[in-house]
C-alpha positions in Angstrom: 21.9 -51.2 70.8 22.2 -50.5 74.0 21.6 -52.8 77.6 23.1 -53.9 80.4 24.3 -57.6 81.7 27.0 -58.8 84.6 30.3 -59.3 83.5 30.1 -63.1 84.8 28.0 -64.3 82.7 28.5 -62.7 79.9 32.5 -64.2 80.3 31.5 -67.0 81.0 29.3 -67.9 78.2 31.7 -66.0 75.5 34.2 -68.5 77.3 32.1 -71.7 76.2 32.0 -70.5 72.4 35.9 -68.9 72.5 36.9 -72.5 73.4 34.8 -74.3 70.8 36.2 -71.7 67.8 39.8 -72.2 69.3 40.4 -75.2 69.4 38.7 -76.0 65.7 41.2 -73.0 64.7 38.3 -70.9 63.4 37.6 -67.7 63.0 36.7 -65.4 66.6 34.6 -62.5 65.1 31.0 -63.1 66.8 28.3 -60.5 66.2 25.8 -59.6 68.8 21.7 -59.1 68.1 19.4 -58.1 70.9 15.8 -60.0 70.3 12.4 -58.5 71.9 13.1 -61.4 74.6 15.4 -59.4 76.4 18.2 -61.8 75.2 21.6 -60.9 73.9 21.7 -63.7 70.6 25.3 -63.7 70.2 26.4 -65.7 66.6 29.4 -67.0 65.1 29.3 -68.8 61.8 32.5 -69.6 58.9 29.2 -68.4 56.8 25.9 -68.2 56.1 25.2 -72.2 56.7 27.5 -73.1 59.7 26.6 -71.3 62.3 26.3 -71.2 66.1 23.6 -69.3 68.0 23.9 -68.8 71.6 21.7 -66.7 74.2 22.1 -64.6 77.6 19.2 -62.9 79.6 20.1 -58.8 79.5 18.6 -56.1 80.7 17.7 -53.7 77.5 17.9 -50.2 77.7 17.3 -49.5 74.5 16.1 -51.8 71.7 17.2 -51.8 68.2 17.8 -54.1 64.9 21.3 -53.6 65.2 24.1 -56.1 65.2 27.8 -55.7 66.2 30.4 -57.6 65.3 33.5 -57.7 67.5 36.6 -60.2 68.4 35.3 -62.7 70.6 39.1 -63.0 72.3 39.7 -59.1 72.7 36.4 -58.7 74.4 37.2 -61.6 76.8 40.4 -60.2 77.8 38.8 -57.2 78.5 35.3 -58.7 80.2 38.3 -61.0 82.4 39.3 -57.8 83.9 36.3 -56.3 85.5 34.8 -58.5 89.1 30.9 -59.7 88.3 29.3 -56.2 87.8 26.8 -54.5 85.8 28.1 -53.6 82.9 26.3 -51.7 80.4 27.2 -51.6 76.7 26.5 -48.9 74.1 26.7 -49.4 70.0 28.6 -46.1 68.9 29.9 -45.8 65.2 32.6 -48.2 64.8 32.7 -49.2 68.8 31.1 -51.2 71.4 31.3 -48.7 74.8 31.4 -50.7 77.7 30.6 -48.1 80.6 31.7 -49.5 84.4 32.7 -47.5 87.7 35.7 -47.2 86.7 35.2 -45.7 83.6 34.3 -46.2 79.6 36.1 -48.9 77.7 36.1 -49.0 73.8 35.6 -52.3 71.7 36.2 -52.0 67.8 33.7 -53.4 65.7 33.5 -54.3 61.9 31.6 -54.9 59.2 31.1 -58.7 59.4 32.1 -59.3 55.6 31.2 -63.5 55.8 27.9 -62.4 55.4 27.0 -65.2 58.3 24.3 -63.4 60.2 21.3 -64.5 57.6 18.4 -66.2 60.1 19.5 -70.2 59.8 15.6 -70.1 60.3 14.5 -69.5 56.8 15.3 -73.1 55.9 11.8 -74.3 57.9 9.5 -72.1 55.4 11.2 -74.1 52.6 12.1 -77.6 53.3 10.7 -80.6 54.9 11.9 -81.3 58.5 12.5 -84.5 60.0 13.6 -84.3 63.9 15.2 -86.6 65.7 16.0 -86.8 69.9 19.2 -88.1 71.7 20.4 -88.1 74.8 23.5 -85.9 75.4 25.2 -88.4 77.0 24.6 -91.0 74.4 25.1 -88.8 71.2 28.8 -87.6 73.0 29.7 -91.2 73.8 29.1 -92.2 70.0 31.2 -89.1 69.0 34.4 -89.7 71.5 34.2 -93.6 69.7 33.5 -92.6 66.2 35.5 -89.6 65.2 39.3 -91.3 65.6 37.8 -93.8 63.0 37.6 -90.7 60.4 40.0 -89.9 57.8 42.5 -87.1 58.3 43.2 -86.6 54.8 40.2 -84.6 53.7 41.5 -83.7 49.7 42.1 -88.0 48.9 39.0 -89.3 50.6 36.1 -86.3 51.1 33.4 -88.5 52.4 35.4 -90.5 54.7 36.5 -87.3 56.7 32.9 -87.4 58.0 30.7 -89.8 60.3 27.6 -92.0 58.6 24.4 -91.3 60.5 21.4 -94.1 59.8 17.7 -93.6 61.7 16.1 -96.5 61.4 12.4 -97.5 62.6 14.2 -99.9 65.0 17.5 -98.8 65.3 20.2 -96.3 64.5 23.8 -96.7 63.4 27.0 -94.6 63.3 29.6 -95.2 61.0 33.0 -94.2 60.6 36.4 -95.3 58.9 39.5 -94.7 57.5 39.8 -97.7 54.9 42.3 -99.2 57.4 39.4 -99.6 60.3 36.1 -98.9 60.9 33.3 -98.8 63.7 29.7 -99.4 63.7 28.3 -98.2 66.8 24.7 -99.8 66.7 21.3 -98.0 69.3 19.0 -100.7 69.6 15.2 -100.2 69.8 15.9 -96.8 68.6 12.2 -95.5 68.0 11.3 -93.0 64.9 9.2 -93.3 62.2 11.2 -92.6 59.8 14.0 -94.0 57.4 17.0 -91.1 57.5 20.5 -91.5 56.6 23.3 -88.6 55.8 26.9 -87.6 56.5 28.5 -84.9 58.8 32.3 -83.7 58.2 34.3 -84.4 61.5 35.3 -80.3 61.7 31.3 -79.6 62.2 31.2 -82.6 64.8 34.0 -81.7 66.8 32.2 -78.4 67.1 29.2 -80.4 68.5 31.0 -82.4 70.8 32.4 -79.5 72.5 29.5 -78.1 73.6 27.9 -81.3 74.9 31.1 -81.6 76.8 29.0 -79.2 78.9 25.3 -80.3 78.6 25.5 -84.1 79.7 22.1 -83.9 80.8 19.9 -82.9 78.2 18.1 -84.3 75.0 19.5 -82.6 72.1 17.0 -82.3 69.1 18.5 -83.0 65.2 16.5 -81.5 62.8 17.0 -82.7 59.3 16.5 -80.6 55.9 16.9 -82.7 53.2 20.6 -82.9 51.1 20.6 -79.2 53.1 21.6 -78.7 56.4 21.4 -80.3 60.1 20.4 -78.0 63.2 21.4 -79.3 66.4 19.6 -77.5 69.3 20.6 -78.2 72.8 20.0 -76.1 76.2 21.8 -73.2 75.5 22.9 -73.6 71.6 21.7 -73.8 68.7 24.4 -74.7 66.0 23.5 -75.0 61.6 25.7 -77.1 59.7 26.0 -78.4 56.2 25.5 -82.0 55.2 28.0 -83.6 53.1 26.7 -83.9 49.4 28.6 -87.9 48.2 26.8 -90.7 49.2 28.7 -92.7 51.8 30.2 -95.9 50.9 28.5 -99.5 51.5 30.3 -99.9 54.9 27.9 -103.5 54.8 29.6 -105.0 52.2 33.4 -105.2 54.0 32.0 -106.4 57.0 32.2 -110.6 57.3 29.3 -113.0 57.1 31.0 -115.6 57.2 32.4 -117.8 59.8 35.7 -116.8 61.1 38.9 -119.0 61.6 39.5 -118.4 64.9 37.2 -116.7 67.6 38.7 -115.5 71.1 37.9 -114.1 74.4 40.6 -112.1 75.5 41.6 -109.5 78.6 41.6 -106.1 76.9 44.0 -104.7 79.6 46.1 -108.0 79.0 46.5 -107.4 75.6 46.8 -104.2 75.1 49.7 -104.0 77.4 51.1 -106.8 75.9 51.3 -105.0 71.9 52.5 -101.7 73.8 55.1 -103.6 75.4 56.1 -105.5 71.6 56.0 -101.9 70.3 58.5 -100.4 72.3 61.1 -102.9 71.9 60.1 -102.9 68.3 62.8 -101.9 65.7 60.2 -102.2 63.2 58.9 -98.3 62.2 55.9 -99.4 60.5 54.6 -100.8 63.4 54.2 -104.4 62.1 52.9 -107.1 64.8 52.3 -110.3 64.2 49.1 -112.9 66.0 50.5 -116.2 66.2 48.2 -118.8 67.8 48.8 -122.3 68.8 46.0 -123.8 71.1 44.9 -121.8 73.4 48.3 -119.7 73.6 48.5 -116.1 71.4 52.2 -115.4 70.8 52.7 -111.7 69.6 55.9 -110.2 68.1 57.5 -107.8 66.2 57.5 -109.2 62.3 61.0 -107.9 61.9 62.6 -109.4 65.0 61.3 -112.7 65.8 64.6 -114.1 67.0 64.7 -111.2 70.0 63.0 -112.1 73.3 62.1 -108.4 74.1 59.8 -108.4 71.1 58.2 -111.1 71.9 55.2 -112.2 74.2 53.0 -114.7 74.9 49.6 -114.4 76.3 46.5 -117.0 77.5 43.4 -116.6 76.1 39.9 -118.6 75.8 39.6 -119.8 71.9 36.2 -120.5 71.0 36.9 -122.5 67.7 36.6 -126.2 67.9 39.2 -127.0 65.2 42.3 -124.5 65.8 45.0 -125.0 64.0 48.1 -122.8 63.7 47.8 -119.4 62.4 49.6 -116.4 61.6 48.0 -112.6 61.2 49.8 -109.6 60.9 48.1 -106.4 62.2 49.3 -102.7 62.6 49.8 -102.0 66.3 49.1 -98.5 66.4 45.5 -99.1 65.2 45.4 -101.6 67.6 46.7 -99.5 70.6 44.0 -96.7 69.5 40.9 -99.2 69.2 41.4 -101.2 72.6 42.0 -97.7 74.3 39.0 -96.4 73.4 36.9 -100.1 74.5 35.7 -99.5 78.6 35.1 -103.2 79.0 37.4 -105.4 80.6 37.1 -108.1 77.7 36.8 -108.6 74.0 35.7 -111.3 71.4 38.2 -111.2 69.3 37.2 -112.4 65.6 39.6 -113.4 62.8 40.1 -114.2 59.0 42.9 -115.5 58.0 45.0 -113.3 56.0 41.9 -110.0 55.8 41.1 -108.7 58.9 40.2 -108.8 62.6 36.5 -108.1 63.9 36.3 -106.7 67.5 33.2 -106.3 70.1 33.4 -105.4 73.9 32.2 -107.8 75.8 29.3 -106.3 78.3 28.3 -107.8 81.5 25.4 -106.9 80.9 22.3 -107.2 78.5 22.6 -103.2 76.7 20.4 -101.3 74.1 24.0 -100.6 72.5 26.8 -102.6 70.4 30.1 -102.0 68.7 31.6 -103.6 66.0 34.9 -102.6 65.2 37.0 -103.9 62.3 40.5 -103.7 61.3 42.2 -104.8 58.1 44.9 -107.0 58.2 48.5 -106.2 57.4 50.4 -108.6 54.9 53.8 -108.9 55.0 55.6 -108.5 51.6 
């Protein structure tokens, strides 16, 4: 192995993938591979089925079958030193030479014992591919709404730790939650001819949405293998990941069909100030707020201090039922704060069954290919 490349860019992209593996606290051995493209394929992978594949033009001096693998971190510490110059690099036993003007620098290598530089390729000779386009500003707008719906305890719940992707013939839908709340972000007209439906683990999707953090611009292309494995290629990645095997639950059959007791248009900015302003006079821990409405007034409080003014507030809204009558719903304001943070449109419908749960939607000013339906579960006071 040997070639040359400037010190820029070879930073720069090592800088892309060092943030992705950092921030997922993963492990920073990469290995690098030169192809006969006169590209530098530089790989990083927990093992042979999660894997990242990135690429930089080089100039090869020398070309070999060799790979190297190295500490992604100490090789940017020592790549941060050098101004954009042509550096060329030399595989010697057990090093990486970088040679520069100012002299020859030494990068340890290993032998990469994760066994993760196996060709992700080898899965298109043996399974049937289904591929699937979205745009990269789409697909990261679904996973900045989606993800805080997941699960954080991966050993009681497995499956719920992941997102629920469905491809329809007419539309697709995203699915996410935590037993508590959940989101169904809905693509409308969403053309494939194809049914396909499976599940990836939030640690894999967080990878993915930090690198379209930097390719807004682009279609990104899923390609599907069967109960196996998803490959995501975008413009300058190409990233394997394993499905997750349990079948996710029926998220259809907790969502209501039937008609709710009291339906509301609401500010979102209103409102949500209004439960952070009850939470912090709140004495309750649990954060416990109860929805009491009386016309077309929604009183909100603290369920543990009724009596105190501070935790207490009272809000106009436009109620949509014909026959309101009074009504009390408890829900946890946390969850609440979370889900109308995440909502970009100035109002909400705001759906509720007495005593179960509350069904949110943004309301858009205009006509879109896109919906959301988020639900939250209602908190009964004991």
């Amino acid at each position: 192995m040997y070639f040359s490349v400037l010190s820029y860019f070879l930073l720069r992209k090592l800088h892309t993938l060092y943030k992705i593996i950092n921030i997922n606290n993963l492990s920073n051995s990469i290995t690098f591979e030169i192809s006969k493209k006169n590209q530098l394929k530089i790989i990083w992978g927990l093992d042979s089925k999660n894997i990242i594949y990135t690429y930089i033009k080089i100039n090869v001096q020398k070309y070999t079958k060799e790979k190297v693998t190295l500490s992604i971190k100490f090789m940017i510490n020592v790549l941060t030193t050098f101004s954009n110059e042509e550096l060329f690099l030399k595989n010697k036993k057990n090093t990486l030479n970088i040679y520069s003007k100012q002299g020859v620098y030494k990068i340890p290598t290993y032998y990469d014992y994760s066994n993760h530089n196996k060709n992700i390729f080898i899965l298109c000779k043996s399974s049937f591919v289904r591929r699937i386009s979205l745009f990269s500003k789409l697909f990261l707008r679904i996973l900045n709404k989606t993800l805080f719906f997941t699960t954080r305890d991966e050993e009681l719940n497995p499956i719920l730790n992941g997102v629920f992707f469905q491809f329809f013939t007419h539309e697709a839908n995203f699915v996410a939650t935590d037993t508590y709340k959940l989101i169904k972000y809905t693509i409308k007209n969403f053309k494939t001819d194809q049914r396909i439906q499976f599940t990836i683990s939030r640690k894999y999707l967080n990878i993915v949405r930090e690198i379209l953090k930097n390719e807004k611009r682009n279609n990104i292309i899923i390609e599907y293998y069967e109960k196996k494995n998803i490959i995501f290629y975008f413009r300058d990645h190409i990233f394997s990941c394993q499905l997750m095997n349990e079948n996710y639950p029926d998220y259809r059959s907790v969502i209501p069909h039937n008609k709710c007791h009291i339906s509301l248009i609401i500010n979102k900015f209103l409102l949500l100030n209004t439960i952070k302003r009850v939470s912090i006079f709140s004495k309750n821990r649990k954060n416990f707020i109860d929805f009491h409405f009386n016309h077309n007034k929604l009183k909100i409080y603290d369920q543990n201090t009724i009596d105190d003014h501070n935790s207490t507030s009272e809000i106009q809204c436009q109620v949509l039922s014909k026959n309101l009558k009074n009504m009390k719903i408890g829900f946890n304001s946390k969850f609440l704060i979370e889900i109308l943070s995440s909502l970009n449109e100035d109002f909400v419908y705001f759906e509720l069954y007495h005593n179960k749960m509350g069904v949110l939607r943004p309301l858009y000013k205009k006509k879109k290919e896109e919906s959301i339906l988020i639900l939250i579960m209602s908190i009964i006071k004991v």
